[in-house]
C-alpha angles and dihedrals in degrees: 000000000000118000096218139034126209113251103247083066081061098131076217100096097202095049088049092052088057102052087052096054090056091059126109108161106100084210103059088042085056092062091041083050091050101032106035118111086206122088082193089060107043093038077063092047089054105057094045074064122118104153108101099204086056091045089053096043087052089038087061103037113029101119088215119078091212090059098041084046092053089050096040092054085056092054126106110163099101092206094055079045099049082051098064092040089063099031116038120101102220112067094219084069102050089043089054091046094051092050089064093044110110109158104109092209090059097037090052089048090049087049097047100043113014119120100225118075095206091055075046099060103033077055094049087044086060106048133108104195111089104197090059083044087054090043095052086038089062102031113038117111094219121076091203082064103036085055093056100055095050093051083063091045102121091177110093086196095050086046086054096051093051089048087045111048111014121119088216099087080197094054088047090044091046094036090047089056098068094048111104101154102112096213096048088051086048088052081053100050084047104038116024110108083211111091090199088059097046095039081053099047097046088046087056091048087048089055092042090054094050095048082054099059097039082052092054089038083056105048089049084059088051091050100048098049090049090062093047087055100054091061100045106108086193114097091203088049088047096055095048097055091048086049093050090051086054096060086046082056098052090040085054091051094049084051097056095041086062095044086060 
């Protein structure tokens, strides 16, 4: 029996906090992080810890998620991280793990294999390859994951497959969306066994056209106003014709905002 316990065992919380916040040896905070009955005390512990090995130690066990999320945020080994992404049993956990993971060869296997869809799709968020980004895109069971990789789809052509010739009509729908190439959306409208797909693409060619010529209508207007102004000896008059190509302008702007 020890005659005397050091004060960050104090059963006054407060007492105990202090004496924590006085350590320094990452040794002794490592004890206070494993021992402690307090998830206060050790959560303080934790965050005075720099060793990687005890951060991941208390990153795996604590039985509290706060404390296993405050050792997990000063990790940086991306194995001990990818770790905790696969193995821990709270998913806020996992979700706040996976927000530190960096490394692109163990975000493409959790978002290949992992059994949740959320911690699917955070990892797909977060990858650079887009061939694995287009697999997932086509194969994964969930939609939630499935939408996030093609809103990092960079490929039209990619995009227009997947609007062409997927069985999911939200996927098509989702997927036609991001297609702008003119000539992609016209190989949809032609060739998609899906009517839904071909009624929407050549609505959206339809539009573009439209957008076109008001844009070319527009920019006649402006034309021909400059060159009204230009003749005006009348300041005032002057003025009003540059303001009113000036609204054009800012009508043209709205127009192709919407187009795109």
């Amino acid at each position: 029996m020890r005659l005397f316990k050091p004060a960050w065992e104090s059963a006054n919380e407060e007492k105990a906090l202090m004496a924590v916040n006085k350590l320094i040896d990452q040794a002794t905070l490592m004890r206070v992080a494993k021992e402690s009955q307090n998830k206060r005390v050790r959560q303080a512990a934790v965050e005075k810890l720099s060793d990687q090995d005890a951060l991941a130690y208390v990153a795996r066990n604590d039985n509290v998620n706060d404390v296993r999320k405050v050792a997990m945020k000063k990790l940086t080994d991306q194995s001990a991280i990818a770790d905790i992404v696969r193995e821990d049993i709270d998913i806020s956990v996992r979700a706040a793990a996976i927000e530190r993971l960096t490394d692109q060869s163990m975000l493409t296997d959790i978002a290949l294999h992992d059994n949740d869809k959320n911690i699917r799709e955070v990892a797909v968020g977060k990858l650079t390859d887009q061939s694995i980004i287009t697999k997932i895109a086509k194969n994964d069971v969930a939609f939630c994951v499935r939408k996030a990789s093609i809103s990092i789809i960079k490929e039209q052509r990619t995009l227009a497959e997947i609007a062409k010739e997927d069985e999911n009509p939200q996927i098509r729908r989702f997927a036609l969306g991001k297609v702008i190439d003119e000539d992609m959306l016209k190989d949809i409208m032609g060739n998609s066994r899906y009517a839904d797909s071909s009624d929407k693409a050549r609505l959206r060619l339809d539009k573009m056209e439209t957008n076109h010529k008001n844009h070319e209508n527009t920019r006649t207007r402006q034309q021909a106003l400059a060159g009204k102004a230009m003749q005006e000896e009348s300041w005032g008059k002057y003025k009003e014709i540059v303001s009113r190509i000036t609204e054009i302008d800012l009508g043209m702007s709205t127009l192709i905002r919407t187009e795109s």
